[in-house]
C-alpha atoms as a printed R data frame, in Angstrom:
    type eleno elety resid chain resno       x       y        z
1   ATOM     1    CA   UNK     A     1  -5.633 -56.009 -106.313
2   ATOM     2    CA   UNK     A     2  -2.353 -55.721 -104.528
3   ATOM     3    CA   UNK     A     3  -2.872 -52.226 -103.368
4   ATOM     4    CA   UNK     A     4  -6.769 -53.211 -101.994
5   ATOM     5    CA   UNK     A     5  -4.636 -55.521  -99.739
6   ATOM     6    CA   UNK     A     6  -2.375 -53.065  -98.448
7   ATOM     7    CA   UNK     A     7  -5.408 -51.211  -97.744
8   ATOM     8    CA   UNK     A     8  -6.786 -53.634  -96.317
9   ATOM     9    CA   UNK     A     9  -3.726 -54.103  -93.944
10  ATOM    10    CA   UNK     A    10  -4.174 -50.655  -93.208
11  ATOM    11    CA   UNK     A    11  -7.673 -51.145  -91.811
12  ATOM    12    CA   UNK     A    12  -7.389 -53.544  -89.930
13  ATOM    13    CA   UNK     A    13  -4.592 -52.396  -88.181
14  ATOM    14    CA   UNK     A    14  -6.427 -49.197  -87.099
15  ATOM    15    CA   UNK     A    15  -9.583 -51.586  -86.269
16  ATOM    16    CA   UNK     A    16  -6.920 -53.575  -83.452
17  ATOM    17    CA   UNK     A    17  -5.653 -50.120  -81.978
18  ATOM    18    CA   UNK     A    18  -9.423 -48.712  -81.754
19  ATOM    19    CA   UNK     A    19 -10.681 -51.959  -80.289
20  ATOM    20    CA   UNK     A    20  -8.029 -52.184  -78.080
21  ATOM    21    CA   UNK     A    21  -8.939 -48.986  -76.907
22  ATOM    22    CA   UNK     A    22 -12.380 -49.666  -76.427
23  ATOM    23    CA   UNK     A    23 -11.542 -52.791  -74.230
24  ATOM    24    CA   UNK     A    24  -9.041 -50.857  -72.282
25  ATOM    25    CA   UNK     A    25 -11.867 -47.684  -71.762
26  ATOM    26    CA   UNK     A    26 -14.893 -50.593  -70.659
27  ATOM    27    CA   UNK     A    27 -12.531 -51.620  -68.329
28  ATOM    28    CA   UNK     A    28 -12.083 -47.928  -66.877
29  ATOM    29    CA   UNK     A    29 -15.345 -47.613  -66.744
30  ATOM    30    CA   UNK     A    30 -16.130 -50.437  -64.490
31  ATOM    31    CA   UNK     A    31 -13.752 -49.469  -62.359
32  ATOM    32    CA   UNK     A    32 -14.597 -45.715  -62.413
33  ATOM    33    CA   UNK     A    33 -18.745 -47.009  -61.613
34  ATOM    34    CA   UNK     A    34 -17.414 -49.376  -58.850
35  ATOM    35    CA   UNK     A    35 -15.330 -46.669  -56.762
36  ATOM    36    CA   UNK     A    36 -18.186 -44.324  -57.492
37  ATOM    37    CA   UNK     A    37 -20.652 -46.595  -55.809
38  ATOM    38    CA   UNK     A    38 -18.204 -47.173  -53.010
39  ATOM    39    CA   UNK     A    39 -17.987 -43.234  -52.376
40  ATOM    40    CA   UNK     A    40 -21.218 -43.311  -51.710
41  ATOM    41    CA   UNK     A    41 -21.358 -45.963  -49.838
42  ATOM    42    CA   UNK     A    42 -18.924 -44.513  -47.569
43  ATOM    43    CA   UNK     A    43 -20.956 -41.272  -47.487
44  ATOM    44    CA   UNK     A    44 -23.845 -43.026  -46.344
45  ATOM    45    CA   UNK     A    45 -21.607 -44.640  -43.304
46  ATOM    46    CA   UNK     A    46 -19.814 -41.097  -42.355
47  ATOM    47    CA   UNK     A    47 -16.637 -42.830  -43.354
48  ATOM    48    CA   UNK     A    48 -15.186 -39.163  -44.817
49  ATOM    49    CA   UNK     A    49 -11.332 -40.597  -44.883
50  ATOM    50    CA   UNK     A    50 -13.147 -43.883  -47.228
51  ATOM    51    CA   UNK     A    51 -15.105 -41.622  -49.006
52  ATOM    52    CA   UNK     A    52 -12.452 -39.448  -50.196
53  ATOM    53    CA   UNK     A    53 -10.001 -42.188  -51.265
54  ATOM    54    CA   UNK     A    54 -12.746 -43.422  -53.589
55  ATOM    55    CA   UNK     A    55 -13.536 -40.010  -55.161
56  ATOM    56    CA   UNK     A    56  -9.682 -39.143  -55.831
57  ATOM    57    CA   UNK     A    57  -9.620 -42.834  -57.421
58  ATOM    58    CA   UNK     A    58 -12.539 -42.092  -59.536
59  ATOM    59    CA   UNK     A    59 -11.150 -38.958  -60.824
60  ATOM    60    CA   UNK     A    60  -8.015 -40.209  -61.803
61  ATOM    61    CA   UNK     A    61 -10.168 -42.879  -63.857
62  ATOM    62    CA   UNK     A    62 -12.524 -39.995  -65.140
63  ATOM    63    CA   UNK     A    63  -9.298 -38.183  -66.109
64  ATOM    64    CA   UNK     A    64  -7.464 -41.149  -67.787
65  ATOM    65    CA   UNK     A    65 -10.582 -41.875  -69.866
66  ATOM    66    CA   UNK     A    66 -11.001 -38.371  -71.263
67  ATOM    67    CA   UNK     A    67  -7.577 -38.611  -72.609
68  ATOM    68    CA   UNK     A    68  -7.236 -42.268  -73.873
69  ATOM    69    CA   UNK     A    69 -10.551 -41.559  -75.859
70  ATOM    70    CA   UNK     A    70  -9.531 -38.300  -77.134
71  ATOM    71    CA   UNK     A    71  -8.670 -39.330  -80.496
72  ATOM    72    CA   UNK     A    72 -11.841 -41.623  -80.581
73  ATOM    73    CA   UNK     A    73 -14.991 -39.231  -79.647
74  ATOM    74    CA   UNK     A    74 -17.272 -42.068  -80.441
75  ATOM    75    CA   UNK     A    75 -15.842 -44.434  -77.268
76  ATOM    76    CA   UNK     A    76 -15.778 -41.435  -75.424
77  ATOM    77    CA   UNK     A    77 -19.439 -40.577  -76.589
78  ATOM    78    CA   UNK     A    78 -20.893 -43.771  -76.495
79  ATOM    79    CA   UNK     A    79 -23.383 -45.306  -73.753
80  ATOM    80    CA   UNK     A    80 -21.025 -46.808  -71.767
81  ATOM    81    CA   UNK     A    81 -18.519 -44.328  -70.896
82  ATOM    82    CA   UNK     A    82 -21.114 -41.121  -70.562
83  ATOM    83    CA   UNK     A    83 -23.080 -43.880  -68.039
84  ATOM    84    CA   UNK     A    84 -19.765 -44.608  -65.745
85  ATOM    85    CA   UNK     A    85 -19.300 -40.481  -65.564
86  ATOM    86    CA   UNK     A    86 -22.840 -39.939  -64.786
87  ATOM    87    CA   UNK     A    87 -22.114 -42.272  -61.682
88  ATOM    88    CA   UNK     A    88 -19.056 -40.254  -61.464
89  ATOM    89    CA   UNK     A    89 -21.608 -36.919  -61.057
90  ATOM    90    CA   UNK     A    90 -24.021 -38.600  -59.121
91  ATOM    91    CA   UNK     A    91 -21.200 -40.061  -56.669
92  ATOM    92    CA   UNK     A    92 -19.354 -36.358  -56.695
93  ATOM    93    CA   UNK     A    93 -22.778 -34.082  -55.840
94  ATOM    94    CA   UNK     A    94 -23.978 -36.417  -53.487
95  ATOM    95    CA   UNK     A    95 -21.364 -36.875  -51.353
96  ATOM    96    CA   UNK     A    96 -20.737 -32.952  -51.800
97  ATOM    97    CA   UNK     A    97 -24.432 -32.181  -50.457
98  ATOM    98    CA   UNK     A    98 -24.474 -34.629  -47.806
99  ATOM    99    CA   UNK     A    99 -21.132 -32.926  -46.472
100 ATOM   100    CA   UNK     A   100 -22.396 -29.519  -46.784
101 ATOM   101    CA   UNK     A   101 -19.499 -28.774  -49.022
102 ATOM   102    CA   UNK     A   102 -19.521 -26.856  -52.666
103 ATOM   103    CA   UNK     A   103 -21.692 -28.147  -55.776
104 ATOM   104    CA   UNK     A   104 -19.363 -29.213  -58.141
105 ATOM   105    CA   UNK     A   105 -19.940 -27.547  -61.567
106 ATOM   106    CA   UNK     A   106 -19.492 -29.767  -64.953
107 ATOM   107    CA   UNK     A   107 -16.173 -28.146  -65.483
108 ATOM   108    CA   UNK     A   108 -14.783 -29.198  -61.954
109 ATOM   109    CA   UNK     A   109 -15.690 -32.848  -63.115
110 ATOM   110    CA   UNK     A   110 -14.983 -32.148  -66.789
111 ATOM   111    CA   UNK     A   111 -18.243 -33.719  -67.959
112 ATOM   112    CA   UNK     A   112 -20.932 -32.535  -70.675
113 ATOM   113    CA   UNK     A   113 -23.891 -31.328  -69.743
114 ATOM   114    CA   UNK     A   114 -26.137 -33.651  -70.667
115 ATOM   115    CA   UNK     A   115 -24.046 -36.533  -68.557
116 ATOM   116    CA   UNK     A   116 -23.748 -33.798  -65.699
117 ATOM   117    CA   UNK     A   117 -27.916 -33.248  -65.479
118 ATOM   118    CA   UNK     A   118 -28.247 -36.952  -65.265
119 ATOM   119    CA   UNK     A   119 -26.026 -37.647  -62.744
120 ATOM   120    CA   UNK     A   120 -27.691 -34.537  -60.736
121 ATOM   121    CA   UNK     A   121 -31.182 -36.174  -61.346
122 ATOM   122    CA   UNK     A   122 -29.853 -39.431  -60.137
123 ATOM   123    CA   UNK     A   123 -28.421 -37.446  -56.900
124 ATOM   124    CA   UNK     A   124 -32.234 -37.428  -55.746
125 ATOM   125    CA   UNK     A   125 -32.442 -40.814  -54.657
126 ATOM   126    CA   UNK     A   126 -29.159 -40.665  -52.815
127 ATOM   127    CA   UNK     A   127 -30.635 -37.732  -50.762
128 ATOM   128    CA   UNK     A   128 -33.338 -39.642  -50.461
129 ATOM   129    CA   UNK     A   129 -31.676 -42.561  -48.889
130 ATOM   130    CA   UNK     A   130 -29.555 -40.007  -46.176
131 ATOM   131    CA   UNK     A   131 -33.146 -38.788  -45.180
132 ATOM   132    CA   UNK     A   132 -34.580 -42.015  -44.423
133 ATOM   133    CA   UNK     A   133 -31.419 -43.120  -42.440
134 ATOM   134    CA   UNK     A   134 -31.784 -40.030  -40.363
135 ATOM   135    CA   UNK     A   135 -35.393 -40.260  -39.260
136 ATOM   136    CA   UNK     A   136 -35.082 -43.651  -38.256
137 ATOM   137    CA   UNK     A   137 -33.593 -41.765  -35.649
138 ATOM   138    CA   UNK     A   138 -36.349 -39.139  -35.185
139 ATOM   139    CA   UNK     A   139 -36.874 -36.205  -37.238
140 ATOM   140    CA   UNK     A   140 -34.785 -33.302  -37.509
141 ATOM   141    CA   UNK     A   141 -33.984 -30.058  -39.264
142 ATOM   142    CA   UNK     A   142 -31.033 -32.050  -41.408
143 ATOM   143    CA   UNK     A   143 -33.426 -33.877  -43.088
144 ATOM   144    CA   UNK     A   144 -35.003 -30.891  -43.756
145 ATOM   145    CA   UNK     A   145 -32.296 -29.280  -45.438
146 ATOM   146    CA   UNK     A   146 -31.660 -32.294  -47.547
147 ATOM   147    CA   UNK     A   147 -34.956 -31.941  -48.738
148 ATOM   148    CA   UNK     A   148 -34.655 -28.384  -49.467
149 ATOM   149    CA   UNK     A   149 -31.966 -29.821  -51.903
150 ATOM   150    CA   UNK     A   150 -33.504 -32.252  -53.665
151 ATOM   151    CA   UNK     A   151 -36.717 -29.879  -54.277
152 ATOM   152    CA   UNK     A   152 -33.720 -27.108  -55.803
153 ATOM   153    CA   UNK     A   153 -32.629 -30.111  -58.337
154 ATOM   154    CA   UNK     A   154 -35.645 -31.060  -59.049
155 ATOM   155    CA   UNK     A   155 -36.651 -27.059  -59.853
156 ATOM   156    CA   UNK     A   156 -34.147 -27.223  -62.265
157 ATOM   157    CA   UNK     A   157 -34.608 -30.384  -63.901
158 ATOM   158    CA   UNK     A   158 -38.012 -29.456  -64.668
159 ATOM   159    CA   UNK     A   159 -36.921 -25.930  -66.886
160 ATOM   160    CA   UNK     A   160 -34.568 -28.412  -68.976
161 ATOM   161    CA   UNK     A   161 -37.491 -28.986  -71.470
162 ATOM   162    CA   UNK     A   162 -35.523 -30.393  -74.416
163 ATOM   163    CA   UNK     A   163 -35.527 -33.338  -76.777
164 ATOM   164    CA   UNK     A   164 -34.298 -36.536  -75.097
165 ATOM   165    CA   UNK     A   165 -31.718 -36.472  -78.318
166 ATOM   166    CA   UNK     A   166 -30.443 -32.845  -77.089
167 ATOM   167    CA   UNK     A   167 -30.428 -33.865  -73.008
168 ATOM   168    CA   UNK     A   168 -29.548 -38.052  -73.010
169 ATOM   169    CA   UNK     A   169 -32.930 -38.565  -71.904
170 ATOM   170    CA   UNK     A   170 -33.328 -36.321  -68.972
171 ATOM   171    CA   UNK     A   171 -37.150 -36.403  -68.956
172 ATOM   172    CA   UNK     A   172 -37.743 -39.851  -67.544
173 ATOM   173    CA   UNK     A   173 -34.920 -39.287  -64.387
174 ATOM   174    CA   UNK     A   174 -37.121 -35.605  -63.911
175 ATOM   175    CA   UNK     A   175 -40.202 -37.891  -63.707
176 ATOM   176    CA   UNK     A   176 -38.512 -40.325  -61.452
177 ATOM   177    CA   UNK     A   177 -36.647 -37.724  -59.304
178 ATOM   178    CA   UNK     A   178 -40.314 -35.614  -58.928
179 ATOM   179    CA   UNK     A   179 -41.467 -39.234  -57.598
180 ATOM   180    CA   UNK     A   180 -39.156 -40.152  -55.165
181 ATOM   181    CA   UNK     A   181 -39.127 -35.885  -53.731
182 ATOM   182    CA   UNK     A   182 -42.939 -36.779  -53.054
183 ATOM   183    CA   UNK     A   183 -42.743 -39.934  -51.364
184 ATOM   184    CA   UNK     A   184 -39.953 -38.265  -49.168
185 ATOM   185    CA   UNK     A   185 -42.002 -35.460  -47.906
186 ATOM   186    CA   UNK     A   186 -44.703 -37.502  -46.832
187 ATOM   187    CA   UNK     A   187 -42.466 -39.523  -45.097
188 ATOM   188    CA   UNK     A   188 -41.096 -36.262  -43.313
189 ATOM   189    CA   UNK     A   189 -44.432 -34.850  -42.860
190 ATOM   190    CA   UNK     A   190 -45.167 -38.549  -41.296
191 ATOM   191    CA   UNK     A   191 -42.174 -37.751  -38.773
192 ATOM   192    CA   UNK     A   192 -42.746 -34.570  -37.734
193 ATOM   193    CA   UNK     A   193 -46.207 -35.344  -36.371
194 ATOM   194    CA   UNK     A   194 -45.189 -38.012  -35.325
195 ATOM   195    CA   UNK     A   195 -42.806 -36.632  -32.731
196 ATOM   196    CA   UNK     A   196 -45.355 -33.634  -32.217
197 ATOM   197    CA   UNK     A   197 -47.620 -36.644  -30.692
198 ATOM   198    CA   UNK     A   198 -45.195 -37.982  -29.073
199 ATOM   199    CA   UNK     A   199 -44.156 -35.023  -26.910
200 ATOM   200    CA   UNK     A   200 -47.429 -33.836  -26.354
201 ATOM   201    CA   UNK     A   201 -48.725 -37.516  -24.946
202 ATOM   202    CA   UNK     A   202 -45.745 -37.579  -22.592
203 ATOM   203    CA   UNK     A   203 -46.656 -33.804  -21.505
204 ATOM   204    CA   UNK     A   204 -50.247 -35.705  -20.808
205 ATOM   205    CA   UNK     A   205 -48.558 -38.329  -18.953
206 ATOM   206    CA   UNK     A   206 -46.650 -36.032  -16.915
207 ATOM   207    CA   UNK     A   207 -49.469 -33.862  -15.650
208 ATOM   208    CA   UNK     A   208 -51.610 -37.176  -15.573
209 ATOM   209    CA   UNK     A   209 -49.259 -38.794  -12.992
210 ATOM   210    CA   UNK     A   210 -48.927 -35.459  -11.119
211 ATOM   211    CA   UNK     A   211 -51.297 -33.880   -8.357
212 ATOM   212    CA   UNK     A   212 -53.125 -32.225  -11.181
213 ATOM   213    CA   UNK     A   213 -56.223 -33.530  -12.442
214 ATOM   214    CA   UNK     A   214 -58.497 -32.599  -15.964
215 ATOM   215    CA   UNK     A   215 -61.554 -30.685  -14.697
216 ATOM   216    CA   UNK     A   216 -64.996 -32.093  -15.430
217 ATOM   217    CA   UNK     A   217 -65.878 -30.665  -19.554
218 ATOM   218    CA   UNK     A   218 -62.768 -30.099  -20.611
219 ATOM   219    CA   UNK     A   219 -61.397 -31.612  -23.422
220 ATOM   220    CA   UNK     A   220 -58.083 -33.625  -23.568
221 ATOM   221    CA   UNK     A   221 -57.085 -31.440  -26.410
222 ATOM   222    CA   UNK     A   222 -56.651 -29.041  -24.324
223 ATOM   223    CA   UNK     A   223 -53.678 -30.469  -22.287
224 ATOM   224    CA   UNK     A   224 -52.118 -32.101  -24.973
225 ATOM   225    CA   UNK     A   225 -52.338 -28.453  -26.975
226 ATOM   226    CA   UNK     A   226 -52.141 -25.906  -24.547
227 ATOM   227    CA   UNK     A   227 -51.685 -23.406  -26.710
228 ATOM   228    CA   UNK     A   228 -54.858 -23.373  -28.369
229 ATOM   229    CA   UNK     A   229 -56.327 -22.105  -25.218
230 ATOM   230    CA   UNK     A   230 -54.934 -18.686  -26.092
C-alpha cells in the first residue's frame, strides 16, 4: 500500500495548488466586481478621469484572472468568476453608452458570450438609472437616445431564444430588462407632457397678464394650443 500513499501525496498536493488558486481567483473577483461598481458609479457622477482609473483596474483584474485560471477551466468557468466579468461587461457597455463612445465587443473584453449577453442585459438598468437622473432635471432628447439604446439591447436579447444551459440563463435578465424599458418610457412619456403643459400654461399666463383678453365662447384650449386653430 506504499505506492497508494505516494499517490496519495500526489493528490493532495495538486488539491493545495488548485485551492490555492481558487482562493487567490475569489479574491480577484471581488476586487474586479468592486472597481466595476465604482466605474459606474463614477459614470453616473460625470467623474470621466474616476471612471477610467476604475475600468483600466478592472481589466488588469479581468486579464490576470483569465491567465491564473487557464490551466483550471472549471475556476475560470464556475459561478463566481463568469458573475465578477459579467459586472466587468455591464460596468464596460455602460459607461461606453453613457459616453457616447464605441460598444465594446466580447473580444475587446475577452469574455464568452454567454457572460457578455448578461452583462449587456444587466446594462438596462444602468441606462435606466442615467435617464431618471436626467429628467429630474426636465426632459430632453439625451434621455431619449438612451432609451433608443436600451430598446436596441433589449431587440436583441429577445432573438437569443436558447436553453438557459446554452445562454447562463439569459431569459429571466430579457424578462427583467423588457420590465424596467417599460417603466422607463412611461416615465419619459410622463415628462414630455409634462413640460408640454408647462410651457403652454405659462404661454396662458403671459397673454392672461397682457392687454389681451379670451373672447366670450372660446375655449381655453385654444390659447394654450394655438395650433389646432389651423
Amino acid at each position: 500500500m506504499q505506492k497508494l500513499e505516494e499517490i496519495a501525496d500526489q493528490i493532495r498536493q495538486s488539491f493545495d495548488v488548485k485551492t490555492a488558486a481558487r482562493d487567490k481567483a475569489l479574491a480577484q473577483a471581488r476586487a474586479l466586481t468592486r472597481h466595476c461598481a465604482l466605474a459606474i458609479r463614477a459614470v453616473h457622477r460625470d467623474e470621466t478621469d474616476v471612471m477610467q482609473e476604475h475600468l483600466n483596474e478592472a481589466r488588469t483584474l479581468a486579464g490576470t484572472l483569465r491567465c491564473d485560471l487557464a490551466q483550471y477551466p472549471d475556476l475560470y468557468y464556475a459561478g463566481y468568476t463568469q458573475d465578477a466579468l459579467k459586472e466587468y461587461v455591464e460596468a464596460n457597455i455602460a459607461c461606453a453608452l453613457i459616453q457616447h463612445q464605441p460598444l465594446p465587443t466580447p473580444d475587446d473584453l475577452g469574455v464568452i458570450h454567454p457572460t457578455y449577453m448578461n452583462g449587456l442585459a444587466e446594462v438596462v438598468g444602468e441606462l435606466r438609472r442615467r435617464c431618471l437622473d436626467i429628467l429630474r432635471h426636465g426632459y430632453s432628447e439625451e434621455a431619449e437616445g438612451l432609451l433608443n439604446h436600451m430598446d436596441d439591447i433589449y431587440s436583441v436579447l429577445v432573438t437569443m431564444d436558447y436553453p438557459d444551459a446554452i445562454t447562463s440563463g439569459l431569459r429571466r435578465q430579457t424578462d427583467v430588462a423588457r420590465s424596467i424599458i417599460e417603466r422607463t418610457r412611461g416615465d419619459l412619456t410622463f415628462s414630455q407632457r409634462g413640460e408640454h403643459l408647462e410651457r403652454s400654461l405659462s404661454r396662458l399666463s403671459q397673454q392672461l397678464s397682457g392687454s389681451e383678453t379670451i373672447p366670450e365662447g372660446q375655449p381655453i384650449t385654444s390659447i394654450l394650443n394655438p395650433q389646432d386653430e389651423n
